[in-house]
C-alpha positions as CSV (number, residue, x, y, z in Angstrom):
1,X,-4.0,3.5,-29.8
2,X,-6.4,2.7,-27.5
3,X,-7.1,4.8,-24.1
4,X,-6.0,3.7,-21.0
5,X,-8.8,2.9,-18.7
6,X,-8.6,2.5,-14.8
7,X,-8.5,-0.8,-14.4
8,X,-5.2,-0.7,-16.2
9,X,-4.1,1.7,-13.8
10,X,-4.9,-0.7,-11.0
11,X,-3.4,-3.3,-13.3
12,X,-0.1,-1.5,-13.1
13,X,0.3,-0.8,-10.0
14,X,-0.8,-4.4,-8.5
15,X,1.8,-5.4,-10.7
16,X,4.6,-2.8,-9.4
17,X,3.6,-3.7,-5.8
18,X,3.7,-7.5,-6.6
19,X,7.4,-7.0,-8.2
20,X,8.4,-5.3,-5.3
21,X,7.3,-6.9,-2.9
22,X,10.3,-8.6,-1.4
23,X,11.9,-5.3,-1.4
24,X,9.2,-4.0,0.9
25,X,9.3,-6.6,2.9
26,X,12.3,-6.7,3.7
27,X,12.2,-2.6,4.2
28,X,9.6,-3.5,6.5
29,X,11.0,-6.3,8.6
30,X,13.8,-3.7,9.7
31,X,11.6,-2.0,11.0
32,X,11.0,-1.9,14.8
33,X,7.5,-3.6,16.0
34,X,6.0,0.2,17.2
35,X,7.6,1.7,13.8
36,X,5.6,-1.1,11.6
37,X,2.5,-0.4,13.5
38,X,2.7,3.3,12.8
39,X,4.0,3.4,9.5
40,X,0.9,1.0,8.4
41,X,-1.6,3.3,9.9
42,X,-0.2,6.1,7.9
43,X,-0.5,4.3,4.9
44,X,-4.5,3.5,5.6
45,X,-5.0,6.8,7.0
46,X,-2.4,9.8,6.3
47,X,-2.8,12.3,9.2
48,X,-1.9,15.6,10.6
49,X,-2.1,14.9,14.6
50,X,-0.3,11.4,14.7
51,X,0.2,12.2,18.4
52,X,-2.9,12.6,19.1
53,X,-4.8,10.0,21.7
54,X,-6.5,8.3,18.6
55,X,-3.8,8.2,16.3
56,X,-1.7,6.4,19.8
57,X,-4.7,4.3,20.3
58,X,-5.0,3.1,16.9
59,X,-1.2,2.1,16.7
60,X,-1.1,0.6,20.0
61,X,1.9,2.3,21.4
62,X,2.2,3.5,25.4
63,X,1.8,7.1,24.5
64,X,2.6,9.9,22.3
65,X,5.7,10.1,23.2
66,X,6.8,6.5,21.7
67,X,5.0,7.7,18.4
68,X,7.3,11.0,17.9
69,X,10.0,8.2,18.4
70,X,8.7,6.2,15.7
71,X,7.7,9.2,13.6
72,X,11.2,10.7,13.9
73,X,12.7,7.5,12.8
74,X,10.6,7.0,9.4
75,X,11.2,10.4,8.6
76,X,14.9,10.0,9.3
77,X,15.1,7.0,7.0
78,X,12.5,8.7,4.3
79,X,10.0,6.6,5.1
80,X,8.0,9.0,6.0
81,X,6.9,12.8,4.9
82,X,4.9,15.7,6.0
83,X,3.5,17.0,2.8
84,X,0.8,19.9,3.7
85,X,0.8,19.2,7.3
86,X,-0.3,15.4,6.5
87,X,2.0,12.4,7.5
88,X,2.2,9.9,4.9
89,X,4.4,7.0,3.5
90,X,6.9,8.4,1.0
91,X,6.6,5.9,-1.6
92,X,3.2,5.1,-2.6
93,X,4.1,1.7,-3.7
94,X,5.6,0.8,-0.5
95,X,2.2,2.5,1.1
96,X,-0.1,0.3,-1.3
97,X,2.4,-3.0,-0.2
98,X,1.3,-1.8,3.1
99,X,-2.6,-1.6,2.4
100,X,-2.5,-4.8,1.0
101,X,-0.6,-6.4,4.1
102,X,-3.0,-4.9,6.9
């Protein structure tokens, strides 16, 4: 056989995001306006200080406070995980949907 190179990778997984893409949508769409904002940060930039004044900034929220909100949420509905001390989206197709969209 013949080896797999990366572009088949990337192959694969534009076509796994592609198929399930209404899925994420829709995943998405429930989602309140401040959650979408910080969920699609994570998934450009894991982090390990989403309250702090960048993070808030970047995600457009009133202040760190609203972001533990919205943090607490996605983690509540596995959206979200803190592996090593990072933030990040729990499904890295639904985090490349999500790179895509922004």
């Amino acid at each position: 056989g013949r080896m797999i190179s990366t572009g088949d990778v990337h192959e694969g997984l534009r076509f796994t995001v592609e198929h399930e893409a209404s899925l994420h949508a829709d995943r998405f769409e429930a989602l309140s306006p401040g959650q979408r904002r910080v969920i699609s940060e994570l998934a450009l930039s894991p982090t390990e200080q989403p309250l702090a004044a960048s993070f808030v900034q970047a995600v457009r929220l009133a202040n760190s406070s609203s972001v533990r909100k919205a943090i607490d949420a996605l983690v509540s509905d596995e959206l979200v995980v803190i592996r090593d001390g990072r933030h990040w989206v729990a499904n890295p197709f639904f985090a490349a949907w999500l790179r895509q969209a922004a």
